[in-house]
C-alpha positions as CSV (number, residue, x, y, z in Angstrom):
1,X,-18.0,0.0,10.7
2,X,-17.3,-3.0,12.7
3,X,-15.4,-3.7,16.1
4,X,-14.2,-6.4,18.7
5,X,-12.8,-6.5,21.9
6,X,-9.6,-8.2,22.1
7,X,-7.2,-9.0,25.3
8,X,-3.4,-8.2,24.4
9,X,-1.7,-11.4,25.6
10,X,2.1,-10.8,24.6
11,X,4.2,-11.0,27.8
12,X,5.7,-7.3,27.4
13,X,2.3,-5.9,25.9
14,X,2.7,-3.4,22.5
15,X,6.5,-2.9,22.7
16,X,8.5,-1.9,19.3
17,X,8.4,-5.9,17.7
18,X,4.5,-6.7,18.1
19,X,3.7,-2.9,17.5
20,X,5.9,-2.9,14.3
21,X,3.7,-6.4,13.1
22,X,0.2,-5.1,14.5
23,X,1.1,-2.1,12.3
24,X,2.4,-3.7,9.3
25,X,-1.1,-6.0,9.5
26,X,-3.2,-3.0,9.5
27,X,-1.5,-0.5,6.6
28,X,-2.0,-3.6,4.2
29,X,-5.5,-2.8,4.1
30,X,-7.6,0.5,2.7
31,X,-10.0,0.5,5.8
32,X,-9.2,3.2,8.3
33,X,-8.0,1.0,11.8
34,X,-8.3,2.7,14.9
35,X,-8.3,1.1,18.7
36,X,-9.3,2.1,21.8
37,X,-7.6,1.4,25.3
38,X,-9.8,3.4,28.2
39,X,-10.6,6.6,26.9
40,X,-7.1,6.8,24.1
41,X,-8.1,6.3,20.7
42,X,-4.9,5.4,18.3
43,X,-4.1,5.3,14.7
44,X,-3.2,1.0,14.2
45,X,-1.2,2.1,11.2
46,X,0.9,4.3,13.5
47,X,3.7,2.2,15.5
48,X,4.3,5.9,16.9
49,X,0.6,5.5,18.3
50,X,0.5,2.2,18.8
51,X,3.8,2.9,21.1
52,X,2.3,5.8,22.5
53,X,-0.5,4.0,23.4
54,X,1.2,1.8,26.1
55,X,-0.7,-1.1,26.2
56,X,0.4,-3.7,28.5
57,X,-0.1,-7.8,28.6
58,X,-4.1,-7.9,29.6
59,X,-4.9,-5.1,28.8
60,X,-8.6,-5.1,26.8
61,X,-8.6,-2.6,23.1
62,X,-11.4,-2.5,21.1
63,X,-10.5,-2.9,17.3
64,X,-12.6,-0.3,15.2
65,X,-12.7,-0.9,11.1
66,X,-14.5,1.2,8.5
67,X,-14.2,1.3,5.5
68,X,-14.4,-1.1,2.0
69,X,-12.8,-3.5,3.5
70,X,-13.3,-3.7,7.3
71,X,-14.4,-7.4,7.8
72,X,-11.4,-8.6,6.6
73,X,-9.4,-6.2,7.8
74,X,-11.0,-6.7,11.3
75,X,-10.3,-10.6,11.1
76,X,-6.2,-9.9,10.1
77,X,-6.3,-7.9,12.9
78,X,-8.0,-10.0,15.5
79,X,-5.6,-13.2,14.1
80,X,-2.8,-11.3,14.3
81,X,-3.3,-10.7,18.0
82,X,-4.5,-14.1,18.2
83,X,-1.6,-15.2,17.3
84,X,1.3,-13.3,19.6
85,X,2.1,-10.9,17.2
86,X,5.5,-12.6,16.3
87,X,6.2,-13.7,20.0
């Protein structure tokens, strides 16, 4: 298992767009991806979750990977956010 912290930067936080991408990032890989905002843990492969989730621009989640191939999985991810998420 591996995890990092990340800071959602997008101006409107997780809505439907950067949700669908964060999603589509995280089903292209076998590990299971899960993050945490406060006390919520949500499914990354979910956009229902990731929606549900209601993160917000500066908000802090923690990424969590496990599985065979969770170090590159947990670098997509982290790039992905990284980089905007499409915005």
């Amino acid at each position: 298992m591996v995890s990092k912290k990340v800071v959602i930067n997008n101006p409107t936080g997780l809505h439907l767009r950067p949700a669908g991408i964060f999603c589509n990032t995280a089903v292209q890989f076998d590990s299971k991806i899960t993050f945490q905002h406060d006390t919520t843990t949500s499914n990354a492969k979910s956009v229902l979750s990731v929606l549900g989730a209601c993160i917000k621009k500066g908000d802090e989640i923690e990424l969590i990977c496990e599985g065979p191939d969770e170090e590159e999985a947990l670098a997509a991810m982290v790039k992905a956010i990284e980089d905007g998420l499409g915005e």
